[in-house]
C-alpha positions as CSV (number, residue, x, y, z in Angstrom):
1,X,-18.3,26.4,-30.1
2,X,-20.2,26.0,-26.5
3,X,-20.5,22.4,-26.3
4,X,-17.4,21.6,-27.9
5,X,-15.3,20.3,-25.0
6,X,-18.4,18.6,-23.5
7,X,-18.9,17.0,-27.0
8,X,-15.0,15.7,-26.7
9,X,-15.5,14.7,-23.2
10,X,-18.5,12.3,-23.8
11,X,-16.4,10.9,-26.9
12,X,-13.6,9.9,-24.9
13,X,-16.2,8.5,-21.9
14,X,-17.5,6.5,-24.7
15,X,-14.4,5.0,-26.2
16,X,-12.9,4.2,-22.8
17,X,-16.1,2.4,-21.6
18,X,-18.2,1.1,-24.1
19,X,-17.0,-1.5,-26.7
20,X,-17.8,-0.5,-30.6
21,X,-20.8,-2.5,-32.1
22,X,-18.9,-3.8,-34.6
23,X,-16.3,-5.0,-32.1
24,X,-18.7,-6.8,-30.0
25,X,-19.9,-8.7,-33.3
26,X,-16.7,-10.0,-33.9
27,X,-16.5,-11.0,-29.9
28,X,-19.4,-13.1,-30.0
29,X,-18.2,-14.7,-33.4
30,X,-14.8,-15.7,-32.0
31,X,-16.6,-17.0,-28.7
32,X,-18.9,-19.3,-30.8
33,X,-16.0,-20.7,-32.7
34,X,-14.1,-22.4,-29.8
35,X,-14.9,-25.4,-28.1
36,X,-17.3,-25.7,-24.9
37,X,-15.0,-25.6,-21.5
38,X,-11.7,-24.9,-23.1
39,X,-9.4,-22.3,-21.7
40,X,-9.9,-20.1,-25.1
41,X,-13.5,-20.2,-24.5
42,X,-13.5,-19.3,-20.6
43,X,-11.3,-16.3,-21.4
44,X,-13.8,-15.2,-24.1
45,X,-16.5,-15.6,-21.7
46,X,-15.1,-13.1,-18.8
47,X,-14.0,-11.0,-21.4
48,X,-17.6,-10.3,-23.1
49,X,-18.6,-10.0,-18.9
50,X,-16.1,-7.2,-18.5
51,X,-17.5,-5.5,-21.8
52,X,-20.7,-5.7,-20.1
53,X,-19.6,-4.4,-16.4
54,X,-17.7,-1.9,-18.3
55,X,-20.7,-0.1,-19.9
56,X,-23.0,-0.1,-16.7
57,X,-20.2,0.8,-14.4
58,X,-19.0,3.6,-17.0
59,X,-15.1,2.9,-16.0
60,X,-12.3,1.6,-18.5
61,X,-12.8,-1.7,-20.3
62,X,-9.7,-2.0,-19.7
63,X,-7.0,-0.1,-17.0
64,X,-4.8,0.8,-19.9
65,X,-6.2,3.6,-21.6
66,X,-3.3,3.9,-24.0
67,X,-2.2,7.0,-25.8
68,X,-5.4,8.8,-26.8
69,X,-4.9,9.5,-30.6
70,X,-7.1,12.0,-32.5
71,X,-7.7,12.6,-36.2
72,X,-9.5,15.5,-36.6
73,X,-11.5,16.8,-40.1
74,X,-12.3,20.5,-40.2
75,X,-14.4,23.0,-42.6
76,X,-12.8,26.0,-44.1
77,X,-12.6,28.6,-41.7
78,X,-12.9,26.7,-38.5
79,X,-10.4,27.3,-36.1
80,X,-8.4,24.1,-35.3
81,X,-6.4,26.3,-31.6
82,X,-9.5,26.0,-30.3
83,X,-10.4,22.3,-31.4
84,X,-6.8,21.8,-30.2
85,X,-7.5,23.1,-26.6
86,X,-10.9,22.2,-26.1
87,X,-8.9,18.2,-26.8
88,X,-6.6,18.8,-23.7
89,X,-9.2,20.2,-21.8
90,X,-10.9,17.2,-22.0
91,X,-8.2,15.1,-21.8
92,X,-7.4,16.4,-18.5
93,X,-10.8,16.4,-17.0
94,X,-11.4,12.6,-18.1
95,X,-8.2,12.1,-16.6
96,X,-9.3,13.6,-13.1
97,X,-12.6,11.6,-13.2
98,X,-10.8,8.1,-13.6
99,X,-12.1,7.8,-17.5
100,X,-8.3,7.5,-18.7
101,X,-5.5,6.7,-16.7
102,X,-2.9,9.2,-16.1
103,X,-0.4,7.7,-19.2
104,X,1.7,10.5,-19.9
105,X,5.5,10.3,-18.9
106,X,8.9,12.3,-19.2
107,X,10.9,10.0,-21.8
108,X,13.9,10.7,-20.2
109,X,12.9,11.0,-16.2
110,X,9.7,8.8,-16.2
111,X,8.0,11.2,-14.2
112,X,4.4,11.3,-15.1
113,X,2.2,14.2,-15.7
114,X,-0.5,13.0,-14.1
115,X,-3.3,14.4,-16.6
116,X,-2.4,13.1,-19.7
117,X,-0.8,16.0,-21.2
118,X,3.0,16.9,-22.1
119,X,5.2,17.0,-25.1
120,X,3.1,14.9,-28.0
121,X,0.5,13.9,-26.1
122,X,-2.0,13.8,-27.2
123,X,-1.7,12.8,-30.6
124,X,-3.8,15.4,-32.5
125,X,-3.8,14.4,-36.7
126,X,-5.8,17.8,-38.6
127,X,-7.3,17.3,-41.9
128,X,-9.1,19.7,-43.4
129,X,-12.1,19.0,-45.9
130,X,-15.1,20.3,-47.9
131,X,-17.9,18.7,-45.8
132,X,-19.6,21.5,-43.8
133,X,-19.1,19.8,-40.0
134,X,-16.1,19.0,-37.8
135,X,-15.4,15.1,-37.7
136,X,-13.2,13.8,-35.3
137,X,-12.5,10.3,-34.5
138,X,-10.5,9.1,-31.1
139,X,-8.6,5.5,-30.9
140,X,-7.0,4.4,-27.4
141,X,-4.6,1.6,-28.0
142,X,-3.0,0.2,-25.0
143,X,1.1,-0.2,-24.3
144,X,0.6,-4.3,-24.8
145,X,-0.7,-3.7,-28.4
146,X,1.1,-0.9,-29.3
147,X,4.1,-2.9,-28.2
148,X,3.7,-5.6,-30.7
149,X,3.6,-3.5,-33.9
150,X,6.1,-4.5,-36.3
151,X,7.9,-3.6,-39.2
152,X,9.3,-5.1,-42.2
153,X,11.6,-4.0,-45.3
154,X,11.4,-6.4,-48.0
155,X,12.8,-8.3,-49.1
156,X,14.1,-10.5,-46.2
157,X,14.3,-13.7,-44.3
158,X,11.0,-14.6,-42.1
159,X,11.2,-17.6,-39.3
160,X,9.2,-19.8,-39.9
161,X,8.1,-18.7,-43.7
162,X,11.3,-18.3,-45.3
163,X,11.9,-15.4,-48.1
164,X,9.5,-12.7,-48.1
165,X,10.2,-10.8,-51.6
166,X,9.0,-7.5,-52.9
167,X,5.6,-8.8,-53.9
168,X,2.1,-9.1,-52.6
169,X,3.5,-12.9,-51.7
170,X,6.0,-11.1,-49.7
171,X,3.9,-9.0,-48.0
172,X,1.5,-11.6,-47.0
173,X,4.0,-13.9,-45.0
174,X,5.0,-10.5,-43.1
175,X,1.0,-10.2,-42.1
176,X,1.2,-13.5,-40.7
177,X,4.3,-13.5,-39.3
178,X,3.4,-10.2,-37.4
179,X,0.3,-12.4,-35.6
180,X,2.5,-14.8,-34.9
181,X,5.1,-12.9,-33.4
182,X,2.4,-10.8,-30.8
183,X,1.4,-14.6,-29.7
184,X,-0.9,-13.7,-26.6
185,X,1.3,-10.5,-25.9
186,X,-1.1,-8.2,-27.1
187,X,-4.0,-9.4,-25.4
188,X,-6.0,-11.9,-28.9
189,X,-7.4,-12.4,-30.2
190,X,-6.5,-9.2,-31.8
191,X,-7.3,-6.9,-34.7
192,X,-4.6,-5.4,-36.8
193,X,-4.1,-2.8,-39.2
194,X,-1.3,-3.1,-42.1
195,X,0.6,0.1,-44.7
196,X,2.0,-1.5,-47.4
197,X,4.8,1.4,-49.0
198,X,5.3,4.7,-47.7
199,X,8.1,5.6,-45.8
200,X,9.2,4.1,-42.2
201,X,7.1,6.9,-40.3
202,X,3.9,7.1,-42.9
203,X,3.5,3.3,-43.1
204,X,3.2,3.3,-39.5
205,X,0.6,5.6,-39.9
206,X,-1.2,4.4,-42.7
207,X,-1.2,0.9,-40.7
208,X,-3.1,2.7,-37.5
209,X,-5.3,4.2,-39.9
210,X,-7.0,0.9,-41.2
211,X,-7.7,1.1,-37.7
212,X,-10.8,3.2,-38.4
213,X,-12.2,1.3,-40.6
214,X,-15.2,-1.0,-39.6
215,X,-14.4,-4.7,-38.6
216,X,-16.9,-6.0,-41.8
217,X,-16.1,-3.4,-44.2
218,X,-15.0,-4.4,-47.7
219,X,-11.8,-3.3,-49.2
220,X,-12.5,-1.3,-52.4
221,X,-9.3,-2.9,-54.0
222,X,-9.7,-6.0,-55.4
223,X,-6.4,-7.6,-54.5
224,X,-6.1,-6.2,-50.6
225,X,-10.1,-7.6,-49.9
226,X,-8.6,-11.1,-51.3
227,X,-5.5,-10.6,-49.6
228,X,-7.4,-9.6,-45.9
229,X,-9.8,-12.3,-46.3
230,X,-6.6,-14.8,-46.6
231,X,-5.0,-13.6,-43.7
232,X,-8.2,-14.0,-41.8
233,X,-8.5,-17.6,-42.6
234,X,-4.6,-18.2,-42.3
235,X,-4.1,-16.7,-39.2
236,X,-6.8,-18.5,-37.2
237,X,-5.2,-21.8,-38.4
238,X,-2.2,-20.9,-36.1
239,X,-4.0,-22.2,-32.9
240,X,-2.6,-19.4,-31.0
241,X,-6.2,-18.6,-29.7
242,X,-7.1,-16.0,-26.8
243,X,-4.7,-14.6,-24.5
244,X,-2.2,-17.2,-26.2
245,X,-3.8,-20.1,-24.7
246,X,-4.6,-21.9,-27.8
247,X,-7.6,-22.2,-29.6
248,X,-10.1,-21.3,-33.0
249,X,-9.6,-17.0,-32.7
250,X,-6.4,-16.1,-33.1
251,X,-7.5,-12.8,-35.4
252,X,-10.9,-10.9,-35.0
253,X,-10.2,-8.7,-37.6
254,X,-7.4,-7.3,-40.7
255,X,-7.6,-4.2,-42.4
256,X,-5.0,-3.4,-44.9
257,X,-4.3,-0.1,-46.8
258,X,-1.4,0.6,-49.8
259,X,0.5,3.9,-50.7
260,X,3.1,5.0,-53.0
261,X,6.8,4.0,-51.5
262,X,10.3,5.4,-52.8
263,X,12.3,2.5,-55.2
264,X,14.3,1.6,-52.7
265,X,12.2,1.3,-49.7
266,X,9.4,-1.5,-49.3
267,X,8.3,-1.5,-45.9
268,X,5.1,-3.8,-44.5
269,X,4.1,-1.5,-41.7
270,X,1.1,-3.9,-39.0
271,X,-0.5,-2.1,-36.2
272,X,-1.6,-4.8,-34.0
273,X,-4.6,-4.1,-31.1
274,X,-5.8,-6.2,-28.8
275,X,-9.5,-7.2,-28.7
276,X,-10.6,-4.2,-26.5
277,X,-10.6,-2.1,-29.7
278,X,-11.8,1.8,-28.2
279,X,-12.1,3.6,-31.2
280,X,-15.1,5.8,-31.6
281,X,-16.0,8.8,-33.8
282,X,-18.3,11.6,-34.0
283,X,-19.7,14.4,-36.3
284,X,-20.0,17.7,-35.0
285,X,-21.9,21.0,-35.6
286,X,-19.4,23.3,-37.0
287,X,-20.8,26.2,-35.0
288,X,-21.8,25.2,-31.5
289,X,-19.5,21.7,-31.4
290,X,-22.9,19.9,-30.6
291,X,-22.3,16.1,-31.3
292,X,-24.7,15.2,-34.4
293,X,-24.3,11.6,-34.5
294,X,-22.3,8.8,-33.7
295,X,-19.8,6.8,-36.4
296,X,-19.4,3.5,-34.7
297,X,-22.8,2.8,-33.3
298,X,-24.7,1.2,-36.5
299,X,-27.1,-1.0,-34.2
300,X,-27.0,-1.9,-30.1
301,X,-25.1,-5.0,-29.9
302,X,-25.7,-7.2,-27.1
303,X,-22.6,-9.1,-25.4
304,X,-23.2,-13.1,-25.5
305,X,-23.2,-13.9,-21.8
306,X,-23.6,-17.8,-22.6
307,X,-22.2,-20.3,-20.2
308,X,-19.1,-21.9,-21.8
309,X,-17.7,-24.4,-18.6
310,X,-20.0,-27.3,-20.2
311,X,-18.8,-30.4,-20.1
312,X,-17.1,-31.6,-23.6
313,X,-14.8,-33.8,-25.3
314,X,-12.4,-31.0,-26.3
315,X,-12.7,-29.2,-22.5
316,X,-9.4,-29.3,-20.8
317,X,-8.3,-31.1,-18.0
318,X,-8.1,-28.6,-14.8
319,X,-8.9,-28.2,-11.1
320,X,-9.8,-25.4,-9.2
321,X,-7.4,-24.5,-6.1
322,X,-8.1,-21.6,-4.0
323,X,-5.0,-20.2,-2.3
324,X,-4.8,-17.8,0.6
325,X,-1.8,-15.2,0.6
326,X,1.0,-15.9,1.8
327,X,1.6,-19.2,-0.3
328,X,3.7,-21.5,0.9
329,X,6.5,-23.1,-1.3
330,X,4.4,-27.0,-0.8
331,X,1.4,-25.2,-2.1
332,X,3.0,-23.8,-5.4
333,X,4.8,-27.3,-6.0
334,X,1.5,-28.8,-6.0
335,X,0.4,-26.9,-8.9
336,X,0.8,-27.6,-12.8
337,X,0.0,-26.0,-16.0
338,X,-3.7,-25.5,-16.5
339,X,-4.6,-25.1,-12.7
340,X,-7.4,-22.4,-12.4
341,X,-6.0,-20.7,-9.1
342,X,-8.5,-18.4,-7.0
343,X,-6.4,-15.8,-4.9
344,X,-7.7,-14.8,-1.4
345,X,-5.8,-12.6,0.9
346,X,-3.1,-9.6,-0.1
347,X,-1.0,-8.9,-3.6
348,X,1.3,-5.8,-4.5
349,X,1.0,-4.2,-8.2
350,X,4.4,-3.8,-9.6
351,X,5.3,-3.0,-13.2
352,X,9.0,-1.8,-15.2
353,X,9.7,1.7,-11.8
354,X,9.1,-0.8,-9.1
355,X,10.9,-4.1,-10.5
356,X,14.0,-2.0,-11.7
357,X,14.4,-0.6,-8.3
358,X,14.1,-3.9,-6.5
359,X,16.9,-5.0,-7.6
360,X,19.2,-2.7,-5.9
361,X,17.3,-1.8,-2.8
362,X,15.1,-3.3,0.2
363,X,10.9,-3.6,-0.2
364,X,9.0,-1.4,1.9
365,X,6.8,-4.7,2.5
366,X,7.5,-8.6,3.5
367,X,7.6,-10.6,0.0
368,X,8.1,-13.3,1.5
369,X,5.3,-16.1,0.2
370,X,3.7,-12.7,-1.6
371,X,2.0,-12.0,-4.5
372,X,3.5,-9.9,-7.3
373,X,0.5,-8.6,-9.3
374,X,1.7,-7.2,-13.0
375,X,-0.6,-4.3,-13.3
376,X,-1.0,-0.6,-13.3
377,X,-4.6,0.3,-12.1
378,X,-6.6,3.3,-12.2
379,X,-7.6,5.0,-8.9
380,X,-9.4,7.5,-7.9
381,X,-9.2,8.8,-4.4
382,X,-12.6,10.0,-2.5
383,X,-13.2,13.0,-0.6
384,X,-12.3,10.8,2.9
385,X,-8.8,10.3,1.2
386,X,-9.3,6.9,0.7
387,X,-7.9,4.6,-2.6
388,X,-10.6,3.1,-5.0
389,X,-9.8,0.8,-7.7
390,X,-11.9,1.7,-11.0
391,X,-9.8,-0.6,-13.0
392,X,-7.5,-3.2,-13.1
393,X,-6.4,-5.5,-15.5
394,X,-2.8,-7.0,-15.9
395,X,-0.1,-5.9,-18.1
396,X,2.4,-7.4,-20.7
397,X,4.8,-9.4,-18.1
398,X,7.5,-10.0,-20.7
399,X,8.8,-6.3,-19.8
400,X,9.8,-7.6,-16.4
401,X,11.6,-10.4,-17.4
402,X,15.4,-9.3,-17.1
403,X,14.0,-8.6,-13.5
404,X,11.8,-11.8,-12.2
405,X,14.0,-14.1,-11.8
406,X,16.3,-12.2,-9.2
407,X,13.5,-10.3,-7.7
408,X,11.4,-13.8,-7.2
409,X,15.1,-15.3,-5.6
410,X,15.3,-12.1,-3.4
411,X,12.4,-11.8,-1.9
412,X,10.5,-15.4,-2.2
413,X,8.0,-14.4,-4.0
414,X,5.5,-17.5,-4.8
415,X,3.3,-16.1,-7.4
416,X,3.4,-13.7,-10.4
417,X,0.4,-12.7,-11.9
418,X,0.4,-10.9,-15.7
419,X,-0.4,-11.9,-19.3
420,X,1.1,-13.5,-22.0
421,X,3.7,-15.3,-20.3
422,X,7.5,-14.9,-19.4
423,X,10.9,-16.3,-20.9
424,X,13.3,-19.1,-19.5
425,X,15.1,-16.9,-16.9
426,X,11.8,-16.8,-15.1
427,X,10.8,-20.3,-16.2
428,X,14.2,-21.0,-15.0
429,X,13.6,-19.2,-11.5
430,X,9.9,-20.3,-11.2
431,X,11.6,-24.0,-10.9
432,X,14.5,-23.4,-8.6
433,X,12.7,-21.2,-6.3
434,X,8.9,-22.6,-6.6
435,X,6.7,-20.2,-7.2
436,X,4.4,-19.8,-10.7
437,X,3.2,-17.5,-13.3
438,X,-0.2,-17.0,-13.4
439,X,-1.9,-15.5,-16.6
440,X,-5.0,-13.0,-16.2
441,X,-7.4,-12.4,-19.0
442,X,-5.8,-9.5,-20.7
443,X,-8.2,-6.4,-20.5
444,X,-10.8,-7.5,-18.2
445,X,-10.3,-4.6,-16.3
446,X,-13.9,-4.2,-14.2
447,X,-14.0,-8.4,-13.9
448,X,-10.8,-7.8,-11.8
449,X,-11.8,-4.7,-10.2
450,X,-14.5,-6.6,-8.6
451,X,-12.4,-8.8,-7.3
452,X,-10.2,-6.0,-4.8
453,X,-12.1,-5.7,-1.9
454,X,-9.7,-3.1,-0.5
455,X,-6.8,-0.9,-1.1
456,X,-4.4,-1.5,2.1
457,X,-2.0,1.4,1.3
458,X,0.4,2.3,-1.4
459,X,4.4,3.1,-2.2
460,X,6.8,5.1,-4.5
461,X,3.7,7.4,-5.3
462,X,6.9,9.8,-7.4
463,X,6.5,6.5,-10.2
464,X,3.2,7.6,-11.0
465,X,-0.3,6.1,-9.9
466,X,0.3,2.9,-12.9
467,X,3.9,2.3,-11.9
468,X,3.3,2.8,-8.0
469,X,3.2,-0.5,-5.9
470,X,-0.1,-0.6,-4.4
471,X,-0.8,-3.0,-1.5
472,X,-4.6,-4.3,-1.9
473,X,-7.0,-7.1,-0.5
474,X,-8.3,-9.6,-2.9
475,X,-11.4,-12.1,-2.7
476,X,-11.6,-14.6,-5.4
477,X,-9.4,-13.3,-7.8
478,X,-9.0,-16.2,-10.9
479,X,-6.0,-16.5,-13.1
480,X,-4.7,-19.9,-14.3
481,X,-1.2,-21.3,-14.0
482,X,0.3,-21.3,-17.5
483,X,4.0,-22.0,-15.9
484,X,4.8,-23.5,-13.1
485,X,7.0,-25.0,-10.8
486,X,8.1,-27.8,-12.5
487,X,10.0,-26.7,-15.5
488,X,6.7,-26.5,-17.7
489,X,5.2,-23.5,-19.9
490,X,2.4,-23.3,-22.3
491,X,3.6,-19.9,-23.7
492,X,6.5,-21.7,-24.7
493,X,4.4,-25.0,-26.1
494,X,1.9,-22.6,-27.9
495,X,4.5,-21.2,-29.6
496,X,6.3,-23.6,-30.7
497,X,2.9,-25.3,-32.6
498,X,2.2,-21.8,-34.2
499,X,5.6,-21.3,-35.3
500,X,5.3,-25.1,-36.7
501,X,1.7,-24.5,-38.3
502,X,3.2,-21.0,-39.6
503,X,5.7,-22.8,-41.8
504,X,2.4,-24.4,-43.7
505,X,2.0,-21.1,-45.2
506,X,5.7,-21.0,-46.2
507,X,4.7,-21.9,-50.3
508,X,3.8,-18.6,-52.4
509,X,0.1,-17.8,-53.4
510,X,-0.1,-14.6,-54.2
511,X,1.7,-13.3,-57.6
C-alpha cells in the first residue's frame, strides 16, 4: 500500500483545515437566524471568516486539534499493523508541519510527546467488513467540547427539569439538560451526539459515533428522528446562542443512536462538539491505499461572508475602545459588559502548567497592567530559529478559575482574555482588583493569528509548546468584555435565563 500514509496525511490536512460541507450549511443557517448587529451574529460572522482563512491558509480552524480519533473499516485479508503504522506515521509528520498541535501528554507527569503519539493516542477503532476497500474516517474534537460531554443514569433528579425516569421522556430532559449545561463552554453553537443504553464506556462511544453521521441525515427510527427534531427546536429556545452570548443558535445539529443496556443500567451518554466540527472520511483502494473519494464533500459549500454590524432594533448597545498594553487600573474601570475592546501592544499565553505554577513562584516577566491570554497556539519554528504563530484561538477559561483570582491579585494583571466565561472567585477578583474578562470567539483560530504580529520570546518550553507562556505582539486583537470591573457578568445572566427557559420543558411529552 504505496500511497497509504500520503492518503492518511492529506485526510488529516483536510480535517484540520477545511470545514465539512455539511457543517458550513448549518453555519450559514444559524448565522441567518440571529438578529442584524447582535453579539450572536458578530461572532457567527468572524467565525464563517476563520472557516474561510482556514482553507486558503491550510492551517487549523482552530489551534486545538484535539485528540485525533480513527475508525477504521477493513477487507478480509488486509493487514490492519500496517494501517496502524502508516496512522502514526502520519500523525507524526502532520504534527511536525503545524497541521495538528502537539496534544499528547504523560497523565501522570504532563510532559508532552511533542508528536502526537504515546500510550492511546491515537485513538485507532478496527472494524472489519465485506466491502472490498479500506474506509477510514478521522474526527478531531477539541479539549473544550470534549470537556462538556455528560453522562446520565436514569432515573434521577435534573435542575431545572425535575425527574428524568427511565423512558424516552426521561431521556429527552437529559439531551437538553446536557446543552444547557456546556452553555458557551464548548464553543456553540454546538453539535452533539447522544447513546441511549449500553454500558458506561460503550454509550460513550456510541454517542461520539452519531458523530459521523451527516448534519441533515434522517434517523431510520421513527421515534429518535421525532425525538432529534424536538431537541433541535427545544434547545434553540434556550437563548444561550454563540459562544454563550445569547441569541437564536444554541444547537447546529443532534444526532442520536440507541443500543441494548443491562436491566439495571440506563445511562444517556451526549458527546457535545463545538461548531468547528473536523470530521472527514475517505475510501481507499485496498491495494495501493490510493484515496478513491471523499465521504463528507457532497457539494463545495461557500462560507456567507455577509456583513452583520447593520444597524437594527435588536443590535446591542456597545462601543468600541482600543487599549494599548499595559492597561492601566482607570482604563479597565471605565469599561462594562458589552464593550468591544481592540488590544494593541504585548499579551502572554498561559493555560492549567503556567497558572498552577504561579501561584507558588515569581513570573519570569512584569505582569503588572499585563495581559493574560487563555490559549495554547500552534508554532512552528523556521529555519532562522524564529517562532511563527499558525494558530491561535482561546481556550475554555473555566479550568483556570481556582487560579485567577490570586494570580490577577499577585501580579496586577488587568485583562484576561478566554471563552466561555469564569466563576464568582474571578468575578469576585475582577471587582476588587479592576481588571476584566474578555471573551474571544471560540475557534477562530487563523482570525486571531492574524492579529499577532510578532512572537517576542517564550518560557517554561518543558510544559509543552500549548501549555508554554509565550510573550507575543498584538495589533488589533478584538474580544468583548463579558465581565467586568464592576461586579457584572453575562455568563452568569445568560445562564440564569437558560436555566429559567429550561424549566418550560419540565412537563413530559414523550411516552
Amino acid at each position: 500500500m504505496e500511497n497509504l500514509k500520503q492518503s492518511i496525511l492529506e485526510l488529516i490536512t483536510d480535517t484540520s483545515t477545511n470545514l465539512p460541507p455539511d457543517v458550513r450549511r448549518a453555519v450559514n443557517a444559524a448565522k441567518v437566524k440571529e438578529d442584524l448587529g447582535t453579539r450572536a451574529a458578530l461572532s457567527l460572522s468572524t467565525i464563517a471568516q476563520n472557516v474561510v482563512m482556514a482553507e486558503e491558509n491550510v492551517s487549523p480552524i482552530c489551534q486545538d486539534t484535539g485528540m485525533p480519533t480513527f475508525e477504521v473499516k477493513t477487507p478480509i485479508g488486509v493487514n490492519q499493523l500496517t494501517i496502524k503504522k502508516a496512522i502514526k506515521e502520519a500523525i507524526v509528520e502532520a504534527t511536525k508541519t503545524g497541521k495538528l498541535r502537539p496534544n499528547s501528554v504523560d497523565s501522570l507527569t504532563g510532559a508532552n510527546s511533542g508528536d502526537n503519539l504515546g500510550p492511546g493516542t491515537p485513538v485507532i477503532h478496527f472494524e472489519q467488513w465485506e466491502e472490498d476497500e479500506v474506509e477510514i474516517k478521522l474526527i478531531l474534537k477539541g479539549g473544550g467540547c470534549e470537556n462538556k460531554n455528560i453522562q446520565y443514569s436514569l432515573p434521577c433528579e435534573l435542575e431545572g427539569l425535575g425527574k428524568a425516569g427511565r423512558n424516552l421522556d426521561g431521556v429527552r430532559k437529559c439531551i437538553l439538560h446536557a446543552v444547557y449545561q456546556a452553555q458557551g463552554q464548548g464553543c456553540s453553537a454546538g453539535f452533539i451526539g447522544v447513546g441511549i443504553g449500553g454500558d458506561r464506556t460503550s454509550g460513550y462511544a456510541l454517542a461520539k459515533h452519531q458523530l459521523f453521521r451527516s448534519v441533515d441525515d434522517v434517523n431510520p427510527n421513527p421515534e429518535l428522528a421525532a425525538l432529534e427534531n424536538y431537541i433541535m427546536e427545544a434547545a434553540n429556545q434556550l437563548g444561550i446562542g454563540t459562544m454563550g452570548f445569547g441569541g437564536n443558535s444554541t444547537l447546529l445539529g443532534c444526532k442520536v443512536g440507541v443500543e441494548n443496556r443491562l436491566p439495571a443500567s440506563f445511562f444517556v451518554s451526549v458527546a457535545y462538539n463545538c461548531w468547528a466540527f473536523r470530521r472527514q472520511g475517505v475510501r481507499l483502494h485496498a491495494e495501493t491505499g490510493e484515496i478513491l473519494r471523499y465521504l463528507y464533500k457532497d457539494e463545495a459549500v461557500a462560507m456567507d461572508l455577509a456583513p452583520t454590524a447593520a444597524a437594527s432594533e435588536a443590535a446591542e448597545e456597545r462601543r468600541e475602545v482600543v487599549l494599548q498594553a499595559p492597561i492601566s487600573e482607570e482604563q479597565i474601570r471605565s469599561l462594562k459588559v458589552g464593550d468591544v475592546v481592540i488590544i494593541n501592544g504585548e499579551m502572554h499565553t498561559g493555560r492549567d502548567a503556567l497558572h498552577s505554577y504561579l501561584m507558588d513562584h515569581d513570573c519570569p516577566v512584569d505582569l503588572n497592567g499585563g495581559i493574560i491570554y487563555h490559549c495554547g497556539p500552534v508554532m512552528l519554528k523556521d529555519e532562522a530559529g524564529e517562532w511563527h504563530v499558525k494558530a491561535a484561538g482561546p481556550t475554555t477559561s473555566i479550568r483556570e478559575e481556582p487560579y485567577q483570582g490570586d494570580i490577577i491579585k499577585k501580579f496586577g494583571i488587568r485583562a484576561v482574555i478566554g471563552k466561555g466565561g469564569m466563576g464568582a472567585k474571578t468575578l469576585k477578583a475582577l471587582n476588587e482588583h479592576g481588571a476584566v474578562y474578555l471573551n474571544a470567539i471560540g475557534g477562530a483560530a487563523q482570525y486571531y493569528a492574524e492579529c499577532l504580529e510578532k512572537v517576542e520570546g517564550v518560557d517554561f518550553m518543558e510544559f509543552g509548546i500549548p501549555e508554554a507562556m509565550w510573550h507575543l505582539r498584538v495589533k488589533g486583537f478584538a474580544a468583548i468584555v463579558t465581565m467586568d470591573s464592576h461586579g457584572n457578568s453575562l455568563h452568569a445572566d445568560v445562564e440564569q435565563s437558560s436555566l429559567e427557559k429550561l424549566a418550560q420543558f419540565a412537563e413530559p411529552v414523550f411516552k
